[in-house]
C-alpha positions in Angstrom: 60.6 -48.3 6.0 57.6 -46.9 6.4 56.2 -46.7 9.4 56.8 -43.0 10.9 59.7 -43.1 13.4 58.5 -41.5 16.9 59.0 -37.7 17.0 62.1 -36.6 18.7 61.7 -35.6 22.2 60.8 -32.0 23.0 63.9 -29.6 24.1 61.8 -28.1 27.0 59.3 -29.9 28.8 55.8 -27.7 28.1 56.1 -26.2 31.8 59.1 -24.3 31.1 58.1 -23.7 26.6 55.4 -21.7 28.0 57.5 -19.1 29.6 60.0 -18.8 27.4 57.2 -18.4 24.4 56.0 -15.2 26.8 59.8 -14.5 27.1 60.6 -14.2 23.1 57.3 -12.3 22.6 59.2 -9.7 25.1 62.6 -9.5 23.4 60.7 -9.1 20.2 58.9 -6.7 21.1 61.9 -4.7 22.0 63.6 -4.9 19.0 61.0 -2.3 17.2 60.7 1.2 18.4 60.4 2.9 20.5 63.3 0.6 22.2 64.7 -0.4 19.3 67.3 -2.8 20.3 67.4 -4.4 16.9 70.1 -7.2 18.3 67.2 -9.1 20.8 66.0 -10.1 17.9 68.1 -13.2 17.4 67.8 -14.3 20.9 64.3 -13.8 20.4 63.9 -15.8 17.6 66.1 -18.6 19.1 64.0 -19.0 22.4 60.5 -19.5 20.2 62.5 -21.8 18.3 63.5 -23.8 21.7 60.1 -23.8 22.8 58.7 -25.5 19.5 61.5 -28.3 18.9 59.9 -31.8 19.5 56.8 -30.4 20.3 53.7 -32.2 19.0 50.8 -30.1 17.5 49.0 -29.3 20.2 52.0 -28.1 22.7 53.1 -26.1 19.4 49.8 -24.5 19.2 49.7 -23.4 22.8 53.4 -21.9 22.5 53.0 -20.0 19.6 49.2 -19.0 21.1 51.0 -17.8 24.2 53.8 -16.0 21.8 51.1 -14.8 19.5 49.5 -12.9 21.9 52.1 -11.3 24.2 53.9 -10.0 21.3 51.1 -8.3 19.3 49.8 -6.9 22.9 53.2 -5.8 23.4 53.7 -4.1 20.1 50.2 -2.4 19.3 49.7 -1.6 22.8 48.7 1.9 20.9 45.6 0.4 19.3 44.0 1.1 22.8 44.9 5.2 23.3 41.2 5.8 22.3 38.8 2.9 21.7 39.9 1.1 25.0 41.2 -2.2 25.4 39.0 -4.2 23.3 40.1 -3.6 19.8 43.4 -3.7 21.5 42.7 -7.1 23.1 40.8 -8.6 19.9 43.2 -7.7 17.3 45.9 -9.1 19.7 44.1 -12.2 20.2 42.8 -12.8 16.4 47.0 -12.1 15.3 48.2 -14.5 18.2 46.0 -17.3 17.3 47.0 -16.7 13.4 50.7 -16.9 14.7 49.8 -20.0 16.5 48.4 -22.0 13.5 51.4 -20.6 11.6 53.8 -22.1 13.8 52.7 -25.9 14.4 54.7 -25.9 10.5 58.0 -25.0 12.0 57.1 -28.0 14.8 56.7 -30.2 11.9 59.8 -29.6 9.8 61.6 -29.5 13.1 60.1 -33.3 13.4 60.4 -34.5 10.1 63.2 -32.7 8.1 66.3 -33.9 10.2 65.0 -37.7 9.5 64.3 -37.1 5.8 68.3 -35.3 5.0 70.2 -36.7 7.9 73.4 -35.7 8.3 75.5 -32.6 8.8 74.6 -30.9 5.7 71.2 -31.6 6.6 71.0 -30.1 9.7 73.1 -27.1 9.4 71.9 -25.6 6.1 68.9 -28.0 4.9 67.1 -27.7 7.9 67.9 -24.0 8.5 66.9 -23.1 5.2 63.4 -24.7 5.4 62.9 -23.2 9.1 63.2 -19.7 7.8 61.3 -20.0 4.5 58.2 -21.5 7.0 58.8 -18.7 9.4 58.7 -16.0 6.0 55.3 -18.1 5.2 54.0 -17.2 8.4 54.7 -13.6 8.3 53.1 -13.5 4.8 49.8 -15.4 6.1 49.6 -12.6 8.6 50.3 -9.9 5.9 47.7 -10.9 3.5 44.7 -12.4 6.1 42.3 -11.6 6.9 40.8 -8.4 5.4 43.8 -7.8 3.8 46.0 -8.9 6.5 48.3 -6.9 8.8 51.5 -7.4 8.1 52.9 -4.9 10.7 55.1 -7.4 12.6 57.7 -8.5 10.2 61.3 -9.6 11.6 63.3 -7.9 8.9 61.3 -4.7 9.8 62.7 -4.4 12.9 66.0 -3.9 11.7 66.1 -0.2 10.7 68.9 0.3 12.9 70.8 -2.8 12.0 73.7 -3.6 10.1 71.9 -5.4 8.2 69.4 -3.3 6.7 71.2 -2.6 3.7 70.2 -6.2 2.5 66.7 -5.6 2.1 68.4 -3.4 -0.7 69.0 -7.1 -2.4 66.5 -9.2 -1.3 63.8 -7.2 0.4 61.8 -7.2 4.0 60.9 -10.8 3.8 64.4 -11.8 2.2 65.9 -10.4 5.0 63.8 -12.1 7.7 64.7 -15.3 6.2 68.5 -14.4 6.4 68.1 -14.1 9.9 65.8 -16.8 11.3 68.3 -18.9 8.7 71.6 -17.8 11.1 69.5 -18.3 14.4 67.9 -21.5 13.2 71.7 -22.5 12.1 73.2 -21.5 15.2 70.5 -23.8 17.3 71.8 -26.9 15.1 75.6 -25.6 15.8 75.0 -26.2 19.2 72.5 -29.4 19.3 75.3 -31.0 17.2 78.0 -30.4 18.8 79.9 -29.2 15.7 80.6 -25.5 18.0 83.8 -27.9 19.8 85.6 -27.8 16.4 86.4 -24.1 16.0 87.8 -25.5 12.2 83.8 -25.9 11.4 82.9 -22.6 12.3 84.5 -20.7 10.2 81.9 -20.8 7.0 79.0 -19.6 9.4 81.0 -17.3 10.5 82.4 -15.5 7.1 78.8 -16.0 6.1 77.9 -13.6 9.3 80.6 -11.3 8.3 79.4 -11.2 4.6 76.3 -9.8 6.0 76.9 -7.5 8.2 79.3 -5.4 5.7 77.0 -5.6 2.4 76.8 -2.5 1.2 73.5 -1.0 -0.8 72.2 -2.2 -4.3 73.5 0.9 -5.8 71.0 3.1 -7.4 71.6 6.1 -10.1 71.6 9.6 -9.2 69.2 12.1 -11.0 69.0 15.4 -9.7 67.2 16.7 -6.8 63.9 18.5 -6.3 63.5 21.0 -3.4 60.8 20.0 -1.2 58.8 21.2 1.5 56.5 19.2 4.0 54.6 20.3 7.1 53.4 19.2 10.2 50.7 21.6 11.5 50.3 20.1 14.8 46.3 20.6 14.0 43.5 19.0 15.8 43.1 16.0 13.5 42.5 13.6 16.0 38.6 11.6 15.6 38.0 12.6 19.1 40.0 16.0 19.1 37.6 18.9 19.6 37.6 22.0 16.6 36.5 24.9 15.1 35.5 24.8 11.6 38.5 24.8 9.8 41.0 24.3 12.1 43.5 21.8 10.5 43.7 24.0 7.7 44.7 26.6 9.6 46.9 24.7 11.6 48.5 23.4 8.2 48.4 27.4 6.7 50.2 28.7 9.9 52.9 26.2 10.1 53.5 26.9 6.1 54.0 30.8 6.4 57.8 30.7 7.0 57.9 29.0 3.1 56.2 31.6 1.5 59.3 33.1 -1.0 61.3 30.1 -0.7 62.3 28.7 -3.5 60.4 25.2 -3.8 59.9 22.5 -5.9 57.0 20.7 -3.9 54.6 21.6 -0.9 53.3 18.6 1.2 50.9 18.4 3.7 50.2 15.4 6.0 47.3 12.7 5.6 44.2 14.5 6.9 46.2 17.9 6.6 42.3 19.2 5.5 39.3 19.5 7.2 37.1 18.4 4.0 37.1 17.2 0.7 38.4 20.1 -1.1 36.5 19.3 -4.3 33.1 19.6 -2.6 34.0 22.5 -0.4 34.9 26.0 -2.0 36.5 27.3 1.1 39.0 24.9 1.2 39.8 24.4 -2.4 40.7 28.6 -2.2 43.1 28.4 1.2 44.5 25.7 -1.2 45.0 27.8 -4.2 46.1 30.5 -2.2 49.1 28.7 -0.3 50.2 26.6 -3.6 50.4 30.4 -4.9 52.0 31.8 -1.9 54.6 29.1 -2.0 54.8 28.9 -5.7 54.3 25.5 -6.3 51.8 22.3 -6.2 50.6 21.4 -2.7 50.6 17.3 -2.2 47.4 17.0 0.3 45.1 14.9 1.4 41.5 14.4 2.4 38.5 12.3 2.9 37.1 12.6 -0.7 33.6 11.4 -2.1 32.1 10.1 -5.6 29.2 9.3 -6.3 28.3 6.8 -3.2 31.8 6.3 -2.4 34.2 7.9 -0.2 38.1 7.4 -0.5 41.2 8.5 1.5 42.8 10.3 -1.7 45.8 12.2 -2.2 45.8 15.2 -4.8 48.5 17.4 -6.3 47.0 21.3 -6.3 48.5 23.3 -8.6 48.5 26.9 -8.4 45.6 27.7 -10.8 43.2 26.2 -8.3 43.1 22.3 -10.1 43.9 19.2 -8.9 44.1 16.4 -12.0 46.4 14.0 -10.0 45.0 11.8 -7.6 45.9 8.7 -5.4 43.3 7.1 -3.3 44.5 4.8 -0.1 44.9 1.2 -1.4 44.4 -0.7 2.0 42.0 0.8 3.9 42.2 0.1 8.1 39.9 -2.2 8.2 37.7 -1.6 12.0 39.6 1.9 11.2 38.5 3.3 7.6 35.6 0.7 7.6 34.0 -2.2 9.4 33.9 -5.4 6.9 31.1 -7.7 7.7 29.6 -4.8 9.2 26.0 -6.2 10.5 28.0 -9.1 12.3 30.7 -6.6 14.5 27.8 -4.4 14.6 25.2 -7.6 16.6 28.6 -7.9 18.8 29.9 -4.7 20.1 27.2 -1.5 18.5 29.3 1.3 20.8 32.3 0.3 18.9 31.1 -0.1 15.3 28.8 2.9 15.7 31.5 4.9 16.0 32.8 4.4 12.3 30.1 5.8 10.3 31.8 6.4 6.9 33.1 3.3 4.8 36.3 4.2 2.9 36.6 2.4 -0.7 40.4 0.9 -1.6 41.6 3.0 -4.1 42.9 1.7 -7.8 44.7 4.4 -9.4 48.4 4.5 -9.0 50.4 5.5 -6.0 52.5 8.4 -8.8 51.9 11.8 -9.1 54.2 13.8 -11.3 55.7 17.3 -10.8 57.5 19.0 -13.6 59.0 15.6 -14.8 59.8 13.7 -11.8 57.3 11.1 -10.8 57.2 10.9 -6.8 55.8 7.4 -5.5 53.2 7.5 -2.6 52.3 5.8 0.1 49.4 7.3 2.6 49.8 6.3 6.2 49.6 2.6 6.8 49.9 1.8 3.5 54.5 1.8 3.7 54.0 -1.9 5.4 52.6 -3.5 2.4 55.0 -4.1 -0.5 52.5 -4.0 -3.7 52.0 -0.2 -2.9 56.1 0.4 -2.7 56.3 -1.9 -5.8 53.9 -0.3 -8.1 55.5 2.9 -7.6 59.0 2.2 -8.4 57.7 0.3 -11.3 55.8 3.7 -12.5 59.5 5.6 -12.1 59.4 7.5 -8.6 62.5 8.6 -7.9 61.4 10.0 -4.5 58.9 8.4 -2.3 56.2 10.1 0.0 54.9 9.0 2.9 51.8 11.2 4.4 50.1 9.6 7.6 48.0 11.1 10.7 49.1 9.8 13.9 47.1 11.8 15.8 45.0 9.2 17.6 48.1 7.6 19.0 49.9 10.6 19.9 52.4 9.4 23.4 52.4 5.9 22.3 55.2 4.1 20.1 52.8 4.1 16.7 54.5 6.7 15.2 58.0 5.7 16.0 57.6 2.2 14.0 55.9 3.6 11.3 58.9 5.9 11.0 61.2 2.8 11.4 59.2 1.3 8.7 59.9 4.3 6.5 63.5 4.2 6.8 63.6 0.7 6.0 61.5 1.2 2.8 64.2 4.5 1.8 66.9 1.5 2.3 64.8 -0.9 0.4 64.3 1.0 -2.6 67.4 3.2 -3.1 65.0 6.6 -2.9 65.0 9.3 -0.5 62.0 9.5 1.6 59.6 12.2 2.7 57.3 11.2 5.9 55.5 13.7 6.7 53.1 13.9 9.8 49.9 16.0 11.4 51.5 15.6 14.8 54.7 13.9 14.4 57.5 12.7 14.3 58.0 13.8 10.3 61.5 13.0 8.9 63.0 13.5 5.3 65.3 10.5 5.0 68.1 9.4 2.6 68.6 6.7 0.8 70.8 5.0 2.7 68.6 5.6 6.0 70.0 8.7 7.4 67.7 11.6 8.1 68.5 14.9 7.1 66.0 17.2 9.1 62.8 15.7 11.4 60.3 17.8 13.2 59.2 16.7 17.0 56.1 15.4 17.9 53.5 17.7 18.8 55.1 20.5 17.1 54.0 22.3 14.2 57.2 23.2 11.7 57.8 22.6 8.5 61.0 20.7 6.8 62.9 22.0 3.4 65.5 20.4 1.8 67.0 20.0 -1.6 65.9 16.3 -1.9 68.2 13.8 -3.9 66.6 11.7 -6.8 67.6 7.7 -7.6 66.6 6.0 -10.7 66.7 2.5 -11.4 65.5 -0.8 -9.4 67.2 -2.3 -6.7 67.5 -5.9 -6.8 65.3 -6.1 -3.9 62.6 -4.6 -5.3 62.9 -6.4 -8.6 63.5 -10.0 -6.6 61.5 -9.4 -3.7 58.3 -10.6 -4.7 59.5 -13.4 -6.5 61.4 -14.6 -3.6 58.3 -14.2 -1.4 57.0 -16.7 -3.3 59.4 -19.1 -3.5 60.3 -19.4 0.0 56.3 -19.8 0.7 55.7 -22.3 -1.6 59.5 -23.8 -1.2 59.1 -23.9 2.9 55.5 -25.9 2.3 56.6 -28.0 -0.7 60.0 -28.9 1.4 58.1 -29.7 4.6 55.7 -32.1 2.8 58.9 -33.7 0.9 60.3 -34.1 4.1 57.2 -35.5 5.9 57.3 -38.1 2.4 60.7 -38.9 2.9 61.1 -39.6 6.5 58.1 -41.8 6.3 60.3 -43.8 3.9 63.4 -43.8 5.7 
């Protein structure tokens, strides 16, 4: 044959897809902090999928529109506690529409798939299987697009809580999204089939569900421990905060006192723990040397750095003797945050807004490492944890201890910080390493490997956190495979979904 059969009639008539698209958006945004009810993330993922089956292109594009938005307003609700509600609304607007375009794929597969492999197999794992790998694609569009993507929304990120994070330990963020659209998407064909009223046919999904849920973590090796101390000064480090010369410094100095004679390895201090780049400004390099002396070892800190033309969100190890020879610059600057890309176009559109950012941070290109008497520890400044390559790179150069340095302070009350810190834990699970987040403001945590947090300070306290910190070696297969699976599940899901458009034109 070739002529295309007609598409199979939608599962919900558009009145009622809407809704329920608005519906999901809401259950997914409760499964990331500060709710956190990691298990409304299946029914979540189920009703989006009811509201896209049979749909043609256009219906498709106004669900996952109506989807799109909700759930990014929803979920970075925080992007207004300062600038107002429209970067808030535009970022929401620009993601939803993404998501939209993203999803008319899933429509499609959901149309020509079941034609091209009928039968059982077809439906329960074939068509499963290319569902999630699409839905992976999408999430990997939004992480990479455009100016440099935002890939803040991931389904397997929401599962710090779950069960199932120790898979990511195996087959990484994006394997384990496509684990569970797979089971939801599975589940949906379960029931459209009919095959739930013979119990005998259930019992592979359900070992497969069981398998899951007990998998314990890609082991990792043991190497020692370093004592480390990080502190959250509770400064004023907010853009719109109002100081005195000096006074996050300070903040960062007082909160550091009660470590002076304790016996550490490493000192950290948060992302914008300085007031000023401590290589052009002679006060600040000295409180510097004086506190790495004070504590008796290198301080990890950070500050808005320039050279030459450029400026860079850098991280730098002081040592006691006053230098600072290890650096790591932020690879993935915010854009509209740490500079405006496109800047004369934004500017002709909204001046008030774009005026406000006057310095243009450079991505940096020197690795996320910095080593301390043998043991290399693996950075990541603030928004930096959500993007693999940064994680990547720095278990590849040997950290066998990950920090994570971040300012929340312009979304202090709002659920920023809490995902970010979700985020973290899912990256210590990911990689087998113990984790140091460490705040301005809070909430700062020092987190195991296998998720657990050993000390935290509250937000909007200043404190500071010691603990003999334990090292990993080796690569978990999630970080080896992860990337490699991202890409075959991009171009697999695509490649399938145009085999399947051949092949069902054929039949």
């Amino acid at each position: 044959m070739t002529d295309t059969p007609a598409p199979a009639r939608a599962l919900l008539p558009l009145w009622a897809a809407v809704p329920t698209a608005a519906v999901a958006a809401l259950l997914m945004d409760l499964t990331f902090p500060e709710a956190a009810i990691w298990i409304l993330a299946f029914p979540a993922t189920a009703l989006l999928l009811l509201a896209l089956i049979g749909r043609r292109a256009g219906g498709a594009l106004l669900v996952g529109l109506v989807y799109g938005i909700v759930f990014f307003a929803l979920l970075v609700s925080w992007t207004s506690r300062y600038l107002g509600p429209l970067p808030w609304a535009a970022l929401s607007v620009v993601e939803g529409a993404l998501t939209a375009l993203a999803l008319i794929p899933l429509t499609l597969a959901y149309r020509w798939v079941p034609r091209a492999w009928p039968g059982t197999r077809g439906r329960l794992l074939t068509l499963p299987a290319v569902i999630a790998a699409l839905w992976v694609g999408r999430e990997l569009f939004l992480g990479s697009w455009p100016y440099g993507g935002f890939p803040w929304a991931r389904l397997g990120m929401s599962q710090a809580e779950s069960p199932l994070a120790t898979l990511t330990s195996w087959v990484g963020v994006s394997g384990l999204s496509f684990l569970m659209v797979f089971l939801v998407a599975m589940a949906i064909e379960i029931v459209r089939t009919g095959i739930w009223r013979r119990p005998v046919a259930l019992l592979a999904p359900a070992a497969l569900v069981l398998v899951l849920c007990v998998t314990p973590l890609f082991p990792t090796t043991p190497s020692g421990s370093m004592r480390i101390a990080a502190v959250q000064g509770n400064g004023p480090t907010g853009y719109f905060d109002e100081r005195e010369p000096f006074a996050v410094v300070q903040a960062q100095t007082d909160a550091t006192e009660p470590l002076y004679g304790e016996d550490v390895d490493l000192l950290v201090w948060p992302e914008g723990g300085l007031d000023t780049d401590p290589f052009a400004n002679s006060i600040i390099a000295r409180r510097m040397t004086l506190v790495a002396n004070r504590v008796d070892a290198p301080l990890l800190a950070n500050a808005a750095t320039g050279r030459g033309d450029r400026y860079y969100n850098t991280s730098m190890l002081w040592l006691p003797d006053g230098t600072a020879t290890q650096t790591h610059d932020k690879r993935h600057p915010v854009p509209f945050g740490e500079y405006v890309p496109d800047r004369a176009f934004f500017n002709a559109l909204v001046p008030d807004l774009i005026g406000l950012i006057q310095r243009e941070y450079t991505p940096g290109t020197n690795p996320p490492i910095v080593e301390v008497d043998d043991v290399r520890v693996g950075l990541a400044i603030c928004f930096d944890v959500i993007y693999d390559d940064v994680i990547t790179e720095g278990l590849y150069g040997g950290a066998e201890v990950l920090v994570f340095q971040t300012n929340n302070a312009d979304f202090r009350g709002t659920d920023e910080n809490l995902q970010q810190l979700a985020f973290a834990r899912m990256r210590a699970i990911e990689t087998g390493r113990s984790v140091v987040n460490i705040s301005t403001v809070g909430t700062s945590q020092i987190i195991l490997p296998d998720g657990r947090t050993v000390t935290s300070l509250d937000a909007d306290e200043a404190g500071a956190m010691l603990e003999d910190v334990e090292l990993r070696s080796g690569l978990t297969a999630g970080i080896v495979l992860g990337p490699w699976l991202q890409q075959v599940l991009l171009w697999g899901g695509l490649g399938a979904l145009g085999l399947g458009w051949w092949r069902a034109r054929r039949r």
